[in-house]
PAZA-821358 format. One record per residue (C-alpha): residue in one letter; x, z, y; residue number from 1. Coordinates in nm, 2 decimals. Each point is the difference from the previous one (the first is absolute). Example, Ala and Ser with C-alpha at 12.3 -4.5 7.8 and 13.67 -1.06 7.14 Angstrom:
% PAZA-821358
{'A'; {1.23; 0.78; -0.45}; 1};
{'S'; {0.14; -0.07; 0.34}; 2};
END
This chain:
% PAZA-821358
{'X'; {8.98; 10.15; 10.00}; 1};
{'X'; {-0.12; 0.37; 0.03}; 2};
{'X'; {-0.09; 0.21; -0.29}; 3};
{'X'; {-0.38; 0.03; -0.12}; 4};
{'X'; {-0.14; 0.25; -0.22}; 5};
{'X'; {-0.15; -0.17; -0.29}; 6};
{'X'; {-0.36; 0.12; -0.15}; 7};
{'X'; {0.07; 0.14; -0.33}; 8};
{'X'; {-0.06; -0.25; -0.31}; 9};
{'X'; {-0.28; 0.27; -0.12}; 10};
{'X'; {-0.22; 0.23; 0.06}; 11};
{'X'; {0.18; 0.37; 0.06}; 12};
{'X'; {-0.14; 0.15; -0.26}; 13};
{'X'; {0.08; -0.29; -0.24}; 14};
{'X'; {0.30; 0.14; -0.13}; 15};
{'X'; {-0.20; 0.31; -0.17}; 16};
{'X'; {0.21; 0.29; -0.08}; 17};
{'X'; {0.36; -0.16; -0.06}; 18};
{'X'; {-0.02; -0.06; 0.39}; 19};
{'X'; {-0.29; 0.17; 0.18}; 20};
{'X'; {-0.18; -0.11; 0.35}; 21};
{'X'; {0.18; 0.27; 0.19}; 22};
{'X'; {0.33; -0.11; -0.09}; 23};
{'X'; {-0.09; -0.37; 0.09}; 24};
{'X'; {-0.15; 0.15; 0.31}; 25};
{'X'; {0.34; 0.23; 0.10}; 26};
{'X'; {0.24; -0.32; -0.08}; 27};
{'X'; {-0.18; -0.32; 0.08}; 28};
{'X'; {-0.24; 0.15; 0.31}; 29};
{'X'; {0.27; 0.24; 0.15}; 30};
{'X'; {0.37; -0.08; -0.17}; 31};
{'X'; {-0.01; -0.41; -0.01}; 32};
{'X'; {-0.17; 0.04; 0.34}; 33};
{'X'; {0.26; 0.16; 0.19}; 34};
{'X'; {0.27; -0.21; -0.15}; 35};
{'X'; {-0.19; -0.31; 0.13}; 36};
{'X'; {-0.08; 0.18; 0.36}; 37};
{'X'; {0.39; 0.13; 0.04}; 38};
{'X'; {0.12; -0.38; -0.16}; 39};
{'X'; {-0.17; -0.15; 0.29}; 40};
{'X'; {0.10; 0.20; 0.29}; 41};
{'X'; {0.41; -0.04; -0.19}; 42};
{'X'; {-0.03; -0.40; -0.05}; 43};
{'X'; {-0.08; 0.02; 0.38}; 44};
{'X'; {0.35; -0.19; 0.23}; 45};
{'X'; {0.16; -0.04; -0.37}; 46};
{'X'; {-0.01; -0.39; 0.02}; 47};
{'X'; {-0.21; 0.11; -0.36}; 48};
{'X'; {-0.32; -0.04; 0.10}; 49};
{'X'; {-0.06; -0.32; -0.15}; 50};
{'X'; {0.16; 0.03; -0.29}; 51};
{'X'; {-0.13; 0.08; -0.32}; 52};
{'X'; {-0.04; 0.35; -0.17}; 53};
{'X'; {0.28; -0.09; -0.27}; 54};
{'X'; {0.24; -0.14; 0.32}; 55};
{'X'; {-0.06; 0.29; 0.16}; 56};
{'X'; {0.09; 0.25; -0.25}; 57};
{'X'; {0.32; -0.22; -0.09}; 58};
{'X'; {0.10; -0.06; 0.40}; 59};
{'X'; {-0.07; 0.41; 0.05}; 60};
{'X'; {0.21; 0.12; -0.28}; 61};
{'X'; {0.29; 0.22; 0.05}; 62};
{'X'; {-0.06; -0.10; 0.39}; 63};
{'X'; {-0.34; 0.12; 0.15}; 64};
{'X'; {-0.04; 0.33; -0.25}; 65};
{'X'; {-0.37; 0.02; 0.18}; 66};
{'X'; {-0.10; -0.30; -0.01}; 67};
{'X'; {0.14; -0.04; -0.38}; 68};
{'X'; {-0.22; 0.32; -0.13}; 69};
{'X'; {-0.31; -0.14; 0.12}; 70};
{'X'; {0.03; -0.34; -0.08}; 71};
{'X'; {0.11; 0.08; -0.34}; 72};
{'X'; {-0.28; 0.22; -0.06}; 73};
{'X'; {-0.22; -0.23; 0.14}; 74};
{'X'; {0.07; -0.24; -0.26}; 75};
{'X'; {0.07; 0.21; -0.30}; 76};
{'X'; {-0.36; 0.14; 0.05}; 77};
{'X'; {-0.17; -0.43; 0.08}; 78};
{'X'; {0.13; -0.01; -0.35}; 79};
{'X'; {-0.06; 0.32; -0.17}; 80};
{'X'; {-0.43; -0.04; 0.06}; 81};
{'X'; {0.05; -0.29; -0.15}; 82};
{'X'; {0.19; 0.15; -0.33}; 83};
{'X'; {-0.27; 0.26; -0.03}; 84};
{'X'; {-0.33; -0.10; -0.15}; 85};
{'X'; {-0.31; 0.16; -0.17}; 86};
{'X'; {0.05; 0.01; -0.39}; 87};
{'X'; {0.36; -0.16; 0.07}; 88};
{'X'; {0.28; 0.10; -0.20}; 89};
{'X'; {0.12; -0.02; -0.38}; 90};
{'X'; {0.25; -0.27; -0.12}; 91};
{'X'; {0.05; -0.32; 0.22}; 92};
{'X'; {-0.14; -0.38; -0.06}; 93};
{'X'; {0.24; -0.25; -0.20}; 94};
{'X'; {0.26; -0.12; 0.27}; 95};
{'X'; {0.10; 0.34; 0.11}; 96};
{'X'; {-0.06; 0.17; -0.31}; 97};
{'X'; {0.30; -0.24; -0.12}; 98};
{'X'; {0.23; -0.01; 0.26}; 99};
{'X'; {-0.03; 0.37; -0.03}; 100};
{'X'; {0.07; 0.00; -0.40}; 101};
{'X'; {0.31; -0.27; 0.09}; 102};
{'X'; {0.15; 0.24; 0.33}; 103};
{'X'; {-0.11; 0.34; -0.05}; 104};
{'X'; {-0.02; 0.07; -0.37}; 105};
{'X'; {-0.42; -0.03; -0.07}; 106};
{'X'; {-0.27; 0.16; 0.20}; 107};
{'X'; {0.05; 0.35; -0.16}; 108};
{'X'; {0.35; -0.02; 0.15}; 109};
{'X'; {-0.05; -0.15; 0.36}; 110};
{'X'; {-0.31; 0.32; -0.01}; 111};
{'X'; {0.25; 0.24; -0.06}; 112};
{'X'; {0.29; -0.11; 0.24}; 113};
{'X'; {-0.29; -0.06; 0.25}; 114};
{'X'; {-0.11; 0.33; -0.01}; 115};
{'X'; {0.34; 0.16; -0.02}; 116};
{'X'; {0.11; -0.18; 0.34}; 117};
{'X'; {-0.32; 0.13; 0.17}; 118};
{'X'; {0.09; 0.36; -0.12}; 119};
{'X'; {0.33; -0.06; 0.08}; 120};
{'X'; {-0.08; -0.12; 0.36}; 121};
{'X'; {0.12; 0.35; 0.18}; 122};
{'X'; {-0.23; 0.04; 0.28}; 123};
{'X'; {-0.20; -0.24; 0.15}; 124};
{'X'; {0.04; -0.39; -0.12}; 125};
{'X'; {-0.15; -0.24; -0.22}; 126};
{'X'; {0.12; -0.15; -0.38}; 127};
{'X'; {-0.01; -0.37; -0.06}; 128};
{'X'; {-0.05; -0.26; -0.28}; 129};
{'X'; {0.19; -0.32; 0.23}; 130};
{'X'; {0.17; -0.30; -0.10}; 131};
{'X'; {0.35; -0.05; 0.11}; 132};
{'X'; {0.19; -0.32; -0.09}; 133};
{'X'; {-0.26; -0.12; -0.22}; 134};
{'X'; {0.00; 0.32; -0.17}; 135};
{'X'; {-0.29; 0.29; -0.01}; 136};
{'X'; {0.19; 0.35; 0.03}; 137};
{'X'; {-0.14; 0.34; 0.15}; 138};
{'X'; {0.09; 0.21; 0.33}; 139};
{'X'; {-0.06; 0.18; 0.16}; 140};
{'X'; {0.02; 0.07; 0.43}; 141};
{'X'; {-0.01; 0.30; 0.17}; 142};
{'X'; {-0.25; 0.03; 0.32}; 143};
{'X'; {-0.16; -0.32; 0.08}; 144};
{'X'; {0.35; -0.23; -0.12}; 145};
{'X'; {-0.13; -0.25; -0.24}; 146};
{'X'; {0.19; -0.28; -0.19}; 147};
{'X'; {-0.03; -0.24; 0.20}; 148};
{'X'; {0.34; 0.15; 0.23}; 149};
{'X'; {0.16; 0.04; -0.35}; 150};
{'X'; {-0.04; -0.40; -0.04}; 151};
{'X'; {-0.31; 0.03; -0.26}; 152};
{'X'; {-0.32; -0.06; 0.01}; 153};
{'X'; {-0.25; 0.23; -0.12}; 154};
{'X'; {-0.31; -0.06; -0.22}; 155};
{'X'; {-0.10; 0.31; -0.06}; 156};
{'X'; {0.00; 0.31; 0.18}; 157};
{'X'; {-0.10; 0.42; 0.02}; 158};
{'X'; {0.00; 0.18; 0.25}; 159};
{'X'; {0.16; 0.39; -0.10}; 160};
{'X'; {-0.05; 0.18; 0.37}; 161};
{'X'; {-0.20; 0.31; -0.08}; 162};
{'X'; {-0.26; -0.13; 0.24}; 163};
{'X'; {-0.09; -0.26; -0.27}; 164};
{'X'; {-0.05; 0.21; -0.30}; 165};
{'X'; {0.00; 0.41; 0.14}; 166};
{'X'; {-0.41; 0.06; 0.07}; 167};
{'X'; {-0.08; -0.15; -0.39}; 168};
{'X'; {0.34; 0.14; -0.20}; 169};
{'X'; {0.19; 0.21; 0.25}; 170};
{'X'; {0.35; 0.03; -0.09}; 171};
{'X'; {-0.09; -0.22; -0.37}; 172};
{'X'; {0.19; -0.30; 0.12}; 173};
{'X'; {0.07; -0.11; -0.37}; 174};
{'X'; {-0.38; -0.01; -0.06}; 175};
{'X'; {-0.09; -0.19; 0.28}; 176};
{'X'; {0.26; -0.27; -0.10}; 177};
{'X'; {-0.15; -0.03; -0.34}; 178};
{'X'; {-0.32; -0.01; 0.13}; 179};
{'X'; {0.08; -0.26; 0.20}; 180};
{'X'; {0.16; -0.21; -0.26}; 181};
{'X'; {-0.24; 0.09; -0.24}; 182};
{'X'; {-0.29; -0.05; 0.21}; 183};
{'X'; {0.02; -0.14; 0.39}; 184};
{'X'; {0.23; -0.34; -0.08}; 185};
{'X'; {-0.14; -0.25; 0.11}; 186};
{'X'; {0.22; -0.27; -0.18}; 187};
{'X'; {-0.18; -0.30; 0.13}; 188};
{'X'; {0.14; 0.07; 0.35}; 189};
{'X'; {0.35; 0.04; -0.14}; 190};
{'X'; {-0.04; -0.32; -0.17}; 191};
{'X'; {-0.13; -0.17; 0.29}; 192};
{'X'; {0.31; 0.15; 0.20}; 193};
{'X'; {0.29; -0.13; -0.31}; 194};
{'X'; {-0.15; -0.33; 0.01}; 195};
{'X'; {0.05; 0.00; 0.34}; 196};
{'X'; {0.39; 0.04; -0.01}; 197};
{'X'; {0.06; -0.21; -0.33}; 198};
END
């Protein structure tokens, strides 16, 4: 099936200062865009074009580079509108809030090893909260990888290109991934996505 550029869950200006319009305007309206446009002319004579998102970014890793970037962006960013919400953030609901106290240490832990794998990310990726053999544990990817070709699956996800986070903290990534976790979660949609895979 081809790739489809999804409305964002809010307005652009929702997100207030910790993620301004003209960020969501840049990635969603010009960076998600192309990803989807280039995805669909890439799936084109693969024998992919029926398949979905998550078989096309296994099928194309490691094998069709192109067609991998795209198709893993495109799906990193379906989810990441979906992690981001207006007056999101702060600590996580029951469920995750203890499978994160029993895997990663307590929430004060996972926030700082979260963060530290999203400054860490050199260059252009993403850092992950993902659960990998019934376990939660964080990576992170560089470029559009994702841990679903590291045989994970994530649940939550934030995207450190500079074109997500330069025009409101220029070269502040740290801040931006605090803000984030402190106020853009949206753990409802991680939940949804555990519950999912349990």
């Amino acid at each position: 099936m081809s790739f489809t550029l999804p409305d964002l869950p809010y307005a652009y200006d929702a997100l207030g200062s910790y993620m301004s319009k003209e960020t969501l305007e840049f990635h969603h309206d010009k960076h998600h865009n192309a990803y989807v446009t280039t995805g669909n002319k890439l799936l084109e004579g693969t024998g992919l074009e029926n398949a979905s998102v998550e078989e096309v970014v296994k099928a194309s890793f490691g094998k069709n580079q192109p067609l991998f970037n795209n198709a893993g962006q495109h799906y990193n960013h379906l989810h990441f509108w979906n992690w981001l919400k207006p007056n999101g953030g702060g600590k996580p609901p029951g469920a995750i809030a203890k499978k994160i106290d029993e895997d990663l240490g307590g929430y004060d832990k996972f926030k700082e090893d979260f963060i530290a794998a999203g400054v860490g990310q050199f260059g252009s990726g993403w850092a992950w909260l993902s659960v990998k053999d019934g376990k939660f544990v964080i990576q992170k990817t560089p470029n559009g990888e994702n841990p679903l070709v590291h045989g994970a699956t994530p649940i939550l996800g934030v995207d450190v290109w500079e074109h997500s986070y330069y025009i409101d903290y220029r070269n502040r990534r740290p801040d931006y991934l605090k803000a984030f976790l402190e106020n853009l979660v949206n753990w409802e949609y991680v939940e949804k996505l555990y519950g999912e895979i349990k």
